[in-house]
N, CA, C and O of each residue as an XYZ file, in Angstrom:
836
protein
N     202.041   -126.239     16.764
C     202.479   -125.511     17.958
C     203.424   -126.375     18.781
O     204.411   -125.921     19.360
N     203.026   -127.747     18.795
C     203.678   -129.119     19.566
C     205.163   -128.704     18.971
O     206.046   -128.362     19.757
N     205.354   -128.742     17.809
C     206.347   -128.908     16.755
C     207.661   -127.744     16.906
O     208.861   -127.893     16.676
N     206.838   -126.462     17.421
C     207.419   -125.240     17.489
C     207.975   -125.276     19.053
O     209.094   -124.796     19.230
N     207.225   -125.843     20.260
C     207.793   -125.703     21.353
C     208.807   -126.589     21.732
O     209.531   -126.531     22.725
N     208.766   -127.833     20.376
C     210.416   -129.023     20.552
C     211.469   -128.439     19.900
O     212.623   -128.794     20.137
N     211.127   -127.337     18.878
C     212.570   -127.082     18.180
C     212.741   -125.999     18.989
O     213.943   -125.806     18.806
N     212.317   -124.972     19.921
C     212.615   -124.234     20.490
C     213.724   -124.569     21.955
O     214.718   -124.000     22.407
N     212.813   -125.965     22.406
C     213.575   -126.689     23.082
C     214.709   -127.456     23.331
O     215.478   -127.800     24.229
N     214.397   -127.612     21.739
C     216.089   -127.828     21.202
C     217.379   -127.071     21.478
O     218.491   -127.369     21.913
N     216.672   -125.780     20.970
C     217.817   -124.980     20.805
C     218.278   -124.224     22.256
O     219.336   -123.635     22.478
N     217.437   -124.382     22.923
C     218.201   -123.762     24.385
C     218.992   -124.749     24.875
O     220.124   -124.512     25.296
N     218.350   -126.188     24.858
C     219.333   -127.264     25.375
C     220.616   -127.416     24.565
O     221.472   -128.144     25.068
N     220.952   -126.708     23.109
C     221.893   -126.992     22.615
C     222.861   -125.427     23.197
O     224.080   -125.355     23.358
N     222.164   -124.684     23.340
C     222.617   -123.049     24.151
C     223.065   -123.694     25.183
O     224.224   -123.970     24.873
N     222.832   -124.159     26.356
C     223.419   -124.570     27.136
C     224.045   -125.638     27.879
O     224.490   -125.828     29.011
N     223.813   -126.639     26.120
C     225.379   -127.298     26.085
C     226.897   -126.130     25.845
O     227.960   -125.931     26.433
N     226.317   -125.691     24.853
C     227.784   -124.819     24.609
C     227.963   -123.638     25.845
O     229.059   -123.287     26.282
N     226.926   -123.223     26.207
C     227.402   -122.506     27.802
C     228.231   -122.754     28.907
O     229.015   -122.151     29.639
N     227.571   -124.302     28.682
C     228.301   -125.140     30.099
C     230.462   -125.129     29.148
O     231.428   -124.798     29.835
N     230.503   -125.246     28.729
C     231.669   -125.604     27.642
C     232.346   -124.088     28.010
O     233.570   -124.206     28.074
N     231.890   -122.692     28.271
C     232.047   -121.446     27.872
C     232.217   -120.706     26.860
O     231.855   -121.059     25.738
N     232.607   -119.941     27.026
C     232.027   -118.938     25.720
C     231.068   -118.013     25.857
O     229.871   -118.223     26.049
N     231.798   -116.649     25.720
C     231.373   -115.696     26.178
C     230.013   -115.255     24.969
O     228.950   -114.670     25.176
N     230.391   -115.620     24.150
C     229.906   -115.593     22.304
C     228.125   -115.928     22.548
O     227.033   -115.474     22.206
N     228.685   -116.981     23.333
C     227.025   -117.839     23.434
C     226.172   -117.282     23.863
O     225.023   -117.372     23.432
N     226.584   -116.458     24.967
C     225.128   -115.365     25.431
C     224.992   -114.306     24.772
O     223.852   -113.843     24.805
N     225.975   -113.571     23.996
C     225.780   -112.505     23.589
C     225.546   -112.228     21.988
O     225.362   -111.155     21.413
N     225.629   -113.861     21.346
C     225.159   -113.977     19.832
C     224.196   -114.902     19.648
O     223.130   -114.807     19.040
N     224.760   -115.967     20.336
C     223.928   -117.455     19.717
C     222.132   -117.336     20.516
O     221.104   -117.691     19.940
N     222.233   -116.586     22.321
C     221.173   -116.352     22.626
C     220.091   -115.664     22.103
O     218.964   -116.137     21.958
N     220.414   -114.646     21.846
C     219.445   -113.468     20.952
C     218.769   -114.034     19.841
O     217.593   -113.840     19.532
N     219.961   -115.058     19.018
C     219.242   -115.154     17.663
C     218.240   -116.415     17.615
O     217.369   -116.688     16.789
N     218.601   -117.002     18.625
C     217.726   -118.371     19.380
C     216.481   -117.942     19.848
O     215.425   -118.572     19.777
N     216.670   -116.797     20.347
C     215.601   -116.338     20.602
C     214.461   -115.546     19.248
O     213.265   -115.774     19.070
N     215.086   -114.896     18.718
C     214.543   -114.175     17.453
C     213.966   -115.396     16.508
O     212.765   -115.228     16.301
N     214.478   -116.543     15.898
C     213.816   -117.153     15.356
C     212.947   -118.023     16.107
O     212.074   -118.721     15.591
N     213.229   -117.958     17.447
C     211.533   -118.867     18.183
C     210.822   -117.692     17.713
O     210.401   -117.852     16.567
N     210.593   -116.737     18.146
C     209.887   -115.767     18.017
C     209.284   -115.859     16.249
O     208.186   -115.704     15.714
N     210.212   -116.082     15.927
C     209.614   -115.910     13.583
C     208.827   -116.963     14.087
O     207.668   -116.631     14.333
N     209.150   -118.259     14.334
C     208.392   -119.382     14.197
C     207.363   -119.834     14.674
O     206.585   -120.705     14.284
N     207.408   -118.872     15.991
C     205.875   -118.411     16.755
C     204.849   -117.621     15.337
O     204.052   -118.316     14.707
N     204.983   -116.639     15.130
C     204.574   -115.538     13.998
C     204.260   -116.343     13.116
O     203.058   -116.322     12.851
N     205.163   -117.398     12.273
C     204.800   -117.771     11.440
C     203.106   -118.505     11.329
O     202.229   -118.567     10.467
N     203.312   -119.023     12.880
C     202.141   -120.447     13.008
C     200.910   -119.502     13.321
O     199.845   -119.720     12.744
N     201.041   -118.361     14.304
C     199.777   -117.706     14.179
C     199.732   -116.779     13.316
O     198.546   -116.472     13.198
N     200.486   -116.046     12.519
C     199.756   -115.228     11.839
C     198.412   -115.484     10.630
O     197.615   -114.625     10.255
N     198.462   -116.605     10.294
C     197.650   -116.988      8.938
C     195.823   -117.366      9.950
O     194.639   -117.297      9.618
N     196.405   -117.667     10.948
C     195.227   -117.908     11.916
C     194.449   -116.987     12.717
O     193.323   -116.999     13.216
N     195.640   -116.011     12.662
C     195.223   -114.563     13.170
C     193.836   -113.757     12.141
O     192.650   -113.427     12.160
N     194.928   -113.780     11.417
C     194.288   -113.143      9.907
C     193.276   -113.970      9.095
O     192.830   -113.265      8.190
N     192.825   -115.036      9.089
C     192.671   -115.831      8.449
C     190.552   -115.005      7.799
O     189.878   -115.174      6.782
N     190.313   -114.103      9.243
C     188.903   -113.703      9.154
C     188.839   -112.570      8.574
O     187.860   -111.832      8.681
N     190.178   -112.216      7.687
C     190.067   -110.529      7.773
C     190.028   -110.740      6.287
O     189.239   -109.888      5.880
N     190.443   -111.390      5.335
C     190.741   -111.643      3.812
C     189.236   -111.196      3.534
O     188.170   -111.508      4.065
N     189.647   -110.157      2.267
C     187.756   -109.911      1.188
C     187.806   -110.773      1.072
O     188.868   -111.374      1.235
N     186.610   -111.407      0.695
C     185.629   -112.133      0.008
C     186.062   -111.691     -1.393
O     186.460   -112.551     -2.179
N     186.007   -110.349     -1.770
C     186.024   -110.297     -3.358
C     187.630   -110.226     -3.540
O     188.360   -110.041     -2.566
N     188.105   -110.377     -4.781
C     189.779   -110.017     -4.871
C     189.371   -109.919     -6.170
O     189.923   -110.713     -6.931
N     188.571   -109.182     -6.643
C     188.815   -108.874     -7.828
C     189.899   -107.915     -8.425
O     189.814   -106.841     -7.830
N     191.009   -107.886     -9.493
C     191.836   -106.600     -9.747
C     191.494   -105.517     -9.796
O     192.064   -104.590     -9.222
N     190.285   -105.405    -10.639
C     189.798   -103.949    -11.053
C     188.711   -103.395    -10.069
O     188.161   -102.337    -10.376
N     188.373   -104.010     -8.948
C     187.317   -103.372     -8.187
C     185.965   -103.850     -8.649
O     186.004   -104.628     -9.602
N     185.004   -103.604     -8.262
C     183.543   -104.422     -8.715
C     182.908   -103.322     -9.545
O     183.214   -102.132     -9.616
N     182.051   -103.935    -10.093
C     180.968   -103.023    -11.047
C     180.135   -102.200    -10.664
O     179.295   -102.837    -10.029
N     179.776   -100.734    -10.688
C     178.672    -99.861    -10.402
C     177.425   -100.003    -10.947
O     177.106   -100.424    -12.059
N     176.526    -99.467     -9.729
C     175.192    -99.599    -10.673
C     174.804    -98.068    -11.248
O     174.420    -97.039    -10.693
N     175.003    -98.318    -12.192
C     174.984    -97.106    -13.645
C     173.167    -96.507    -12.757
O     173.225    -95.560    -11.973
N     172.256    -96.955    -12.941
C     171.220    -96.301    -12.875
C     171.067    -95.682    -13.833
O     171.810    -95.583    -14.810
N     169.531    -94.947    -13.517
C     169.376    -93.903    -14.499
C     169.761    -92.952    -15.435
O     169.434    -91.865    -14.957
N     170.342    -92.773    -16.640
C     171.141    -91.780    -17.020
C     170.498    -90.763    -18.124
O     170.013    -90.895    -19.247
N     170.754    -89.640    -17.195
C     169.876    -88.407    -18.141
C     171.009    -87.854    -19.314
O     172.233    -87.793    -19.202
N     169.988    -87.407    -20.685
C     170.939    -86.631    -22.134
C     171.727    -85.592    -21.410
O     171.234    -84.856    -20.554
N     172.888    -85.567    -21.765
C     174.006    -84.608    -21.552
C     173.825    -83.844    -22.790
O     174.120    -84.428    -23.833
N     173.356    -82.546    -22.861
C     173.421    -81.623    -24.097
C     174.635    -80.755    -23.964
O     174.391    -80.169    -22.910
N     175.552    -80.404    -24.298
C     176.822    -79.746    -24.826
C     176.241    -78.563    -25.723
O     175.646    -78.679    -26.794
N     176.508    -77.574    -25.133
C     176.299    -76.468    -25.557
C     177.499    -75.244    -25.973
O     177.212    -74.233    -26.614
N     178.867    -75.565    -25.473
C     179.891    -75.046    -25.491
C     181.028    -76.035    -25.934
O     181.714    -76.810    -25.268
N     180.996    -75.704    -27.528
C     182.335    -77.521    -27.982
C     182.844    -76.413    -28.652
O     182.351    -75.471    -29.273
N     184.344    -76.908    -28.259
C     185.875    -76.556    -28.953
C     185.891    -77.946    -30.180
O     185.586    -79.134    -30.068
N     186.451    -77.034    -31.455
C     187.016    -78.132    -32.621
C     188.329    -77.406    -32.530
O     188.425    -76.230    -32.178
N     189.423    -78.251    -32.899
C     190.287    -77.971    -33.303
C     190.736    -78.518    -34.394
O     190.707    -79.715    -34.680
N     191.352    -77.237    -35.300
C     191.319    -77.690    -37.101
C     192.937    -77.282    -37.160
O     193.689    -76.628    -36.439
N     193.067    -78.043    -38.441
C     194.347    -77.477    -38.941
C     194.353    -77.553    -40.536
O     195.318    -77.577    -41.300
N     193.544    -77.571    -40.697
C     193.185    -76.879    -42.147
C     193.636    -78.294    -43.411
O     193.895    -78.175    -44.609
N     193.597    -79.262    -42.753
C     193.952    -80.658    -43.296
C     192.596    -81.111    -43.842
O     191.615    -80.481    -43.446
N     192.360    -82.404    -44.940
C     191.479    -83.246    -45.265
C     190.716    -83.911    -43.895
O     189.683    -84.577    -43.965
N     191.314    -83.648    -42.858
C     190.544    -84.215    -41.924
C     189.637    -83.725    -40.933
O     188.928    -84.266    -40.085
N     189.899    -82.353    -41.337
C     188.825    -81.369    -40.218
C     187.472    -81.696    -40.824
O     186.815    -81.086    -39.980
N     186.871    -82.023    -41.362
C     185.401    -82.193    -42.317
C     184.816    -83.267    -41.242
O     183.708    -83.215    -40.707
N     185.883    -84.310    -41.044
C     185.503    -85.276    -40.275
C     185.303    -85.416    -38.874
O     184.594    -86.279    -38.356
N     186.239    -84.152    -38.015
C     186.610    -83.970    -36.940
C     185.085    -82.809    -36.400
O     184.484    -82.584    -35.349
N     185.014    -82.385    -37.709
C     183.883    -80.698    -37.064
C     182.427    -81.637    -37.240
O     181.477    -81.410    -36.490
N     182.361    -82.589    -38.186
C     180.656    -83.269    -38.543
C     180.719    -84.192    -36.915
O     179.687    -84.454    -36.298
N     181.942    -84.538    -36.482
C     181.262    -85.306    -34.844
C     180.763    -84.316    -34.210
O     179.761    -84.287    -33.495
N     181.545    -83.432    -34.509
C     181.503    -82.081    -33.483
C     179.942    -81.480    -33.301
O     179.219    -81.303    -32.320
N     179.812    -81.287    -34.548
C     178.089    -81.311    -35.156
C     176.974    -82.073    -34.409
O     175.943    -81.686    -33.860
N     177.463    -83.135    -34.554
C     176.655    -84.532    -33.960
C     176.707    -84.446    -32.550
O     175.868    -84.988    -31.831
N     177.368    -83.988    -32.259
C     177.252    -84.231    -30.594
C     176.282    -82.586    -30.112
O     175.635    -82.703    -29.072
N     176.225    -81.614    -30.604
C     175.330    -80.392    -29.912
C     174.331    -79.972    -30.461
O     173.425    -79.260    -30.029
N     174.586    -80.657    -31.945
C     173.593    -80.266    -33.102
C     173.376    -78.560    -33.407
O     174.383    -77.859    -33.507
N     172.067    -77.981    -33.537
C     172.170    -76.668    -33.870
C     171.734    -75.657    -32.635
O     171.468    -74.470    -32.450
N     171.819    -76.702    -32.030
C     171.597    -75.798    -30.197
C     173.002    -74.821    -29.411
O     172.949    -73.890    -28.607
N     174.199    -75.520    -30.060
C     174.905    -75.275    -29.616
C     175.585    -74.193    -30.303
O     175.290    -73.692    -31.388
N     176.925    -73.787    -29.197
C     177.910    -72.817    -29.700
C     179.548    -73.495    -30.600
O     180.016    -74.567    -30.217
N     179.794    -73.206    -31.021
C     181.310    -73.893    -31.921
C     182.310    -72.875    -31.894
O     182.384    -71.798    -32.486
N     183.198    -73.547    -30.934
C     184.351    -72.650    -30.590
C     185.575    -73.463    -31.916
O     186.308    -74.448    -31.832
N     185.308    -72.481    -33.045
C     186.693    -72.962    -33.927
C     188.235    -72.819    -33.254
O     188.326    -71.978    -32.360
N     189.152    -73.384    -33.519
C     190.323    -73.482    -32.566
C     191.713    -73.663    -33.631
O     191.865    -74.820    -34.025
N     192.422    -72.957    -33.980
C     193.679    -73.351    -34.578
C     195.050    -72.702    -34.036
O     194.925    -71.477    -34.058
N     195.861    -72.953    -33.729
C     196.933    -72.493    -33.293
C     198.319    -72.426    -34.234
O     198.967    -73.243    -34.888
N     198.415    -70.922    -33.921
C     199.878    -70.727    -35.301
C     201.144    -70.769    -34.458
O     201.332    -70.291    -33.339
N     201.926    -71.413    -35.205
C     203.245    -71.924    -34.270
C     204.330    -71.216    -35.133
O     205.371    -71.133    -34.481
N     204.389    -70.933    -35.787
C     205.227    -69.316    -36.479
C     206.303    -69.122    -35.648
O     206.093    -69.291    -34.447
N     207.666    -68.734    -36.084
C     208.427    -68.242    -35.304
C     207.967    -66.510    -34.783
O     208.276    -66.028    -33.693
N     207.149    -65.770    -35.909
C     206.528    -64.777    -35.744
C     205.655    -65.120    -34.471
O     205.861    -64.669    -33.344
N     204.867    -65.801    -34.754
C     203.597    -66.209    -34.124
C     204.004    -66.038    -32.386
O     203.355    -65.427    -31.537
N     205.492    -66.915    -32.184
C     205.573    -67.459    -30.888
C     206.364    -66.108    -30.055
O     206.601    -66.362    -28.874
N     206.755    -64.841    -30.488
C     207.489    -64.080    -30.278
C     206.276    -63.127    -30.284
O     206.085    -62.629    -29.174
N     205.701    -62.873    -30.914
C     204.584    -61.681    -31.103
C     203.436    -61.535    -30.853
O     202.892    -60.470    -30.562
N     202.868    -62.753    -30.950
C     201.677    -63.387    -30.015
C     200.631    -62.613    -31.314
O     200.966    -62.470    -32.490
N     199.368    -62.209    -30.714
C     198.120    -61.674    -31.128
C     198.951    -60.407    -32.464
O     198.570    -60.186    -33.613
N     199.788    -59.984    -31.933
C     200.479    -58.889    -33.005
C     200.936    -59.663    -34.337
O     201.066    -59.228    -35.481
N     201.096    -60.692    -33.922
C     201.648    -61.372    -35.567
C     200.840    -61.045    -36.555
O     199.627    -61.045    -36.348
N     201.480    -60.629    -38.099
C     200.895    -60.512    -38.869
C     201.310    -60.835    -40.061
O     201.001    -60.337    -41.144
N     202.350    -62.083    -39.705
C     203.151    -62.946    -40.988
C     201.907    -63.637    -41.927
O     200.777    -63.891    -41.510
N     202.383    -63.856    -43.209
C     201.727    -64.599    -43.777
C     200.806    -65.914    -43.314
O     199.598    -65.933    -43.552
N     201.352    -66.797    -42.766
C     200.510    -67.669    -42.053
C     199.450    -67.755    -41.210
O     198.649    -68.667    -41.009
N     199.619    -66.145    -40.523
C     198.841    -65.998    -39.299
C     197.685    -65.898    -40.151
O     196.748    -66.695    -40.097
N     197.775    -64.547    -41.234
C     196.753    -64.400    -41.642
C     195.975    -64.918    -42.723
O     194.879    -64.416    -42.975
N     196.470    -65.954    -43.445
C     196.259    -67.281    -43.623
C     195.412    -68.075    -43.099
O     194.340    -68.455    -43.570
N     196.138    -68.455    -41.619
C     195.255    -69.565    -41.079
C     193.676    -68.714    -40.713
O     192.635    -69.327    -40.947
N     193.610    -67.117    -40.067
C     192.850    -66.631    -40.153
C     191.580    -66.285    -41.155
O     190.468    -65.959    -40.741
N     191.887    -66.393    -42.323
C     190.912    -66.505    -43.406
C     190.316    -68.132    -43.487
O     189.128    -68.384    -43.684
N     191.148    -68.943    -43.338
C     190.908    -70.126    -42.855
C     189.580    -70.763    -42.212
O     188.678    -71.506    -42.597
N     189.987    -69.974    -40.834
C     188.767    -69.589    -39.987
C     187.760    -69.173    -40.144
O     186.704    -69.702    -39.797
N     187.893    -68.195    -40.672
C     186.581    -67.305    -41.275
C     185.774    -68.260    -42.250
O     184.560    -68.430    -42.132
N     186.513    -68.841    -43.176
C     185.442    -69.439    -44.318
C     184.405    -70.310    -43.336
O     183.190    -70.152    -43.216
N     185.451    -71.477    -42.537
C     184.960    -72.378    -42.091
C     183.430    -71.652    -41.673
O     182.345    -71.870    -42.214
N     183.770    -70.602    -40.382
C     182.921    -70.241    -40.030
C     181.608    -70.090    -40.550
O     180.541    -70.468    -40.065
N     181.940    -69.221    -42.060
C     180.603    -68.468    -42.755
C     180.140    -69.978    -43.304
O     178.932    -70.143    -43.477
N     180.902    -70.909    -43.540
C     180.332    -72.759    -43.927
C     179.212    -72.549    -43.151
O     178.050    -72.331    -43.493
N     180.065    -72.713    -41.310
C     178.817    -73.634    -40.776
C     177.608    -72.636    -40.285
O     176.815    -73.115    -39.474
N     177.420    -71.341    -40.700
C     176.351    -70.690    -40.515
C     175.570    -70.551    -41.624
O     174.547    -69.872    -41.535
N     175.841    -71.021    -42.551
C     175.197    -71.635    -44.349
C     174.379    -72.575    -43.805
O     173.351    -73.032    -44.305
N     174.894    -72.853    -42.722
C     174.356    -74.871    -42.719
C     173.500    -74.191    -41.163
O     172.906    -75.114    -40.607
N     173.383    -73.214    -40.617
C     172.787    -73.245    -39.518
C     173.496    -73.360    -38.299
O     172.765    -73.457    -37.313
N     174.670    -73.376    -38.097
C     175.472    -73.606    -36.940
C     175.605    -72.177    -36.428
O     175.306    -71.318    -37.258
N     176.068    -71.669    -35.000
C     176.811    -70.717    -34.838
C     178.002    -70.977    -34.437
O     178.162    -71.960    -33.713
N     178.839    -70.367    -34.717
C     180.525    -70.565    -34.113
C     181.143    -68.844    -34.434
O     180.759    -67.804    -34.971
N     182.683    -69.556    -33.487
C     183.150    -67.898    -33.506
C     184.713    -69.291    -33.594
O     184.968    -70.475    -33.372
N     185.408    -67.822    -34.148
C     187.189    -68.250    -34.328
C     187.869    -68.132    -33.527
O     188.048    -67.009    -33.057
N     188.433    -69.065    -33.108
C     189.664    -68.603    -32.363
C     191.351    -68.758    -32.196
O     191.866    -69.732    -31.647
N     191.810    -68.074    -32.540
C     193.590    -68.529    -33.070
C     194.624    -68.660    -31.403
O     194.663    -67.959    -30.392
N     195.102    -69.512    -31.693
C     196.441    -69.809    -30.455
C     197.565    -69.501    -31.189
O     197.835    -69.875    -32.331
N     198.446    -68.517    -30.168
C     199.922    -68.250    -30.699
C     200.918    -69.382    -29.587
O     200.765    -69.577    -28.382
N     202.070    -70.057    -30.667
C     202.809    -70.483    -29.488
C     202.684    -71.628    -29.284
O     202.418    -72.268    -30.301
N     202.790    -72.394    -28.062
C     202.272    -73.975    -27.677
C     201.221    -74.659    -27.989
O     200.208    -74.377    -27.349
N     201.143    -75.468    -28.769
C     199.716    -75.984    -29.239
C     199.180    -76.095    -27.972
O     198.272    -75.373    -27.560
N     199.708    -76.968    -27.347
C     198.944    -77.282    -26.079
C     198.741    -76.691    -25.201
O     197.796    -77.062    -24.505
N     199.553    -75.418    -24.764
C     198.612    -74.388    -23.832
C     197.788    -73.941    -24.309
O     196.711    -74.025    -23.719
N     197.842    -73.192    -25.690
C     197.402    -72.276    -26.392
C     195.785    -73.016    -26.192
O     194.823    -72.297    -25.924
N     195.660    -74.297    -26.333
C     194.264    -74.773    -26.892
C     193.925    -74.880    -25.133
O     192.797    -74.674    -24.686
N     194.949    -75.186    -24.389
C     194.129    -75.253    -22.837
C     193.803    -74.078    -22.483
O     192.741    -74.088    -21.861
N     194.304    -72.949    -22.623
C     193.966    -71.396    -22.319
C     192.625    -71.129    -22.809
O     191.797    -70.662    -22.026
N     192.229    -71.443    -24.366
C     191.000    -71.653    -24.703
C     189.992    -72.024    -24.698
O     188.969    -71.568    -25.208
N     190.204    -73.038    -24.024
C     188.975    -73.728    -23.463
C     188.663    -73.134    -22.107
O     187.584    -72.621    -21.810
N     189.804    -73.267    -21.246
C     189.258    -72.285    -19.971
C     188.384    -71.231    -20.182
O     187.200    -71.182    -19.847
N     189.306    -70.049    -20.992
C     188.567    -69.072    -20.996
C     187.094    -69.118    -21.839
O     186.435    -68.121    -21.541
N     186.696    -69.616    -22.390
C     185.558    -69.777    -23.181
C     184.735    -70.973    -22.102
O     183.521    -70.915    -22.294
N     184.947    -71.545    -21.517
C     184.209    -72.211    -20.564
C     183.786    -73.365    -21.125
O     182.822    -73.945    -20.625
N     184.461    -73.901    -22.290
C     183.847    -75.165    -23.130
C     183.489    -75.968    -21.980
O     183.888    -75.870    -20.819
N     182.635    -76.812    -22.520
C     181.843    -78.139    -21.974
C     182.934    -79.338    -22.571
O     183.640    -80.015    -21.822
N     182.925    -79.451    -23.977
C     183.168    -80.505    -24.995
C     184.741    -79.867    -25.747
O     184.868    -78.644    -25.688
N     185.119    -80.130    -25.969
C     186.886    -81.035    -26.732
C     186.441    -81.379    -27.937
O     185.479    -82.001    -27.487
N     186.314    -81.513    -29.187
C     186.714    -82.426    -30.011
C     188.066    -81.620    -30.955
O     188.358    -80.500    -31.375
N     188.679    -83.194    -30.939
C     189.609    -83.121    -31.583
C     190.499    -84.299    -32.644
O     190.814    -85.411    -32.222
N     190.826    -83.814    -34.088
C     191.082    -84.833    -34.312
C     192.619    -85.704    -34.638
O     193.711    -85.249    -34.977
N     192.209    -87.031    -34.396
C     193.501    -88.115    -34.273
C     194.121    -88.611    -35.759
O     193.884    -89.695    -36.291
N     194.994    -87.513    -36.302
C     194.860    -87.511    -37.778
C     195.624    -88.534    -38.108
O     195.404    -88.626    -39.316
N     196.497    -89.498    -37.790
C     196.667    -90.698    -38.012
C     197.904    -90.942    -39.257
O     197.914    -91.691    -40.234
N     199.177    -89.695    -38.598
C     200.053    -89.357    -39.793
C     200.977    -90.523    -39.422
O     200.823    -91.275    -38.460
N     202.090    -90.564    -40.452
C     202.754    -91.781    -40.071
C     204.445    -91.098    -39.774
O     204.790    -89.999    -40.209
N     204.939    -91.602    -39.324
C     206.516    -90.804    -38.544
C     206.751    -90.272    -37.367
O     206.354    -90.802    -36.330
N     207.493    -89.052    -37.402
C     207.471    -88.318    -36.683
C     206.287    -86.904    -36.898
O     206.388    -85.923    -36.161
N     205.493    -86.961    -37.699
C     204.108    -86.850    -36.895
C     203.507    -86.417    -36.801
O     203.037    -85.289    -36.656
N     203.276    -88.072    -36.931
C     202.224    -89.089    -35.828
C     202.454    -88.797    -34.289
O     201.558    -88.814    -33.445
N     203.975    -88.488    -34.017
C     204.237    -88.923    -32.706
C     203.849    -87.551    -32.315
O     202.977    -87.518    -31.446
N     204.418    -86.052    -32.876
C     203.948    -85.011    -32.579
C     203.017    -84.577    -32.355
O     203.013    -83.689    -31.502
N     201.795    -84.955    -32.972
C     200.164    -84.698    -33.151
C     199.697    -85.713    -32.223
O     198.760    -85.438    -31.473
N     200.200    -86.758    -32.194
C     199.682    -87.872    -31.137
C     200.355    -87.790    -29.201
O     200.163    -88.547    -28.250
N     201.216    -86.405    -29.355
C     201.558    -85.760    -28.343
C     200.647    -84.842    -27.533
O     200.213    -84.790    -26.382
N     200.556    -84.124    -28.694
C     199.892    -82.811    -28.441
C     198.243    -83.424    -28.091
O     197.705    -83.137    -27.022
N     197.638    -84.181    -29.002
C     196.200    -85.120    -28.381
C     196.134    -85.235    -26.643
O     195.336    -84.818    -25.804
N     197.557    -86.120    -26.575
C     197.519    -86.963    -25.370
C     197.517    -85.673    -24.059
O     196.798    -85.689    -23.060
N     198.716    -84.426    -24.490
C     198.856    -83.829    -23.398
C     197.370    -82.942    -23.140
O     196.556    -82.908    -22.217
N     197.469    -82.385    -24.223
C     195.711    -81.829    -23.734
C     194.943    -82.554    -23.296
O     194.410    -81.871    -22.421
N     194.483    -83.507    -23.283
C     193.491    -84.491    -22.534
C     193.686    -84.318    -21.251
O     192.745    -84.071    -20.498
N     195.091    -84.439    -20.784
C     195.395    -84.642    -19.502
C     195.589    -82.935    -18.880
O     195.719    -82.802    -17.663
N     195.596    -82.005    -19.552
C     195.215    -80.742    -18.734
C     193.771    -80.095    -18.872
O     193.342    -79.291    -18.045
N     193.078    -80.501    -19.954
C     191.856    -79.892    -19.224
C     190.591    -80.868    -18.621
O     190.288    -81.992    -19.023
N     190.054    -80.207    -17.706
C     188.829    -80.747    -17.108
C     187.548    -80.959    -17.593
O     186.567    -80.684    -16.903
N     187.451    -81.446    -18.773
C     186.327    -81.490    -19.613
C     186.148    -82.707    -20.521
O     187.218    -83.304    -20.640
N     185.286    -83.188    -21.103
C     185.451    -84.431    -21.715
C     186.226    -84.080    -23.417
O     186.011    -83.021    -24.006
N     186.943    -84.975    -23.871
C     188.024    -84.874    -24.853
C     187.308    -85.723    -25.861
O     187.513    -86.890    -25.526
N     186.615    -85.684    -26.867
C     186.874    -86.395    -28.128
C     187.773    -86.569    -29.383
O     188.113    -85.749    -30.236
N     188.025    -87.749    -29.251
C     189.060    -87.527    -30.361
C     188.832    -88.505    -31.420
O     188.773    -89.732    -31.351
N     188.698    -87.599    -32.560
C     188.171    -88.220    -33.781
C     189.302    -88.715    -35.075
O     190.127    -87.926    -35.536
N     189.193    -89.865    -35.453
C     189.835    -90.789    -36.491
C     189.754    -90.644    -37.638
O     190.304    -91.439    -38.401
């Protein structure tokens, strides 16, 4: 503080050396800014002293740890699969399995992206549609062989609305879906369509490898 009130002192006695000399300059530039940095150099010395009681204690980056407590079984009674009729749905529908077991409902999920499909919606009746539709069906009559219930359901159009519209309206609980792990362009497509659905619906997302 000693230190701050000699260089301050300085500088007025050097202000009005050059005053006495004239110069109109001196009061109307050199004063102000003589003044403005006493002022920083005031700020400087108390602020850390000011503040010095206010710093957390913790600085951790990520915030501190919760206490989890008690945690009761979450049963899932309403799970969306989504298939595409690949080697990998077997793998994607048995988590699917695993997570509600035979309590639950199985919302099958495939979406036809058809130029028919995306123009005609539910009316399509190109080869593919009804295709992927028999599709459906087998799966289905599978997992009621095995004890499951499920029902089909086809998306025309945007994978990714199509499957968010579905889940709304069916009220799913559970997502699974799988991360088929193609290599190219896609990978990047399918690893699109994963990412954006996650981030529009409100429900938990599995995504299977």
């Amino acid at each position: 503080m000693v230190i701050i009130s000699l260089n301050v002192k300085l500088i007025v006695e050097e202000i009005s050396t050059w005053g006495a000399e004239g110069g109109w300059y001196v009061y109307v530039i050199v004063v102000p800014l003589a003044i403005l940095i006493g002022l920083l150099l005031l700020f400087i010395f108390l602020y850390p002293l000011v503040n010095s009681g206010k710093k957390e204690v913790n600085a951790a980056p990520h915030g501190n740890a919760l206490n989890i407590q008690e945690i009761e079984k979450i049963s899932y009674v309403r799970i969306g699969i989504t298939v595409d009729f690949s080697k990998n749905d077997r793998n994607t529908i048995r988590h699917a399995l695993i997570q509600g077991g035979k309590g639950a409902h199985y919302y099958l999920i495939h979406v036809v992206e058809t130029a028919v499909a995306r123009y005609h919606g539910k009316s399509a009746l190109d080869y593919e549609t009804q295709s992927d539709a028999d599709n459906l069906e087998k799966y289905r009559n599978n997992l009621a062989e095995l004890g499951y219930e499920s029902t089909a359901h086809i998306g025309y159009g945007g994978t990714v609305q199509a499957i968010v519209e579905i889940a709304d309206k069916n009220k799913l609980e559970l997502l699974v879906m799988g991360a088929h792990g193609h290599q190219g362009i896609k990978d990047l497509i399918l690893g699109t369509t994963v990412n954006s659905v996650r981030h529009k619906v409100s429900i938990p997302v599995l995504i299977v490898r």
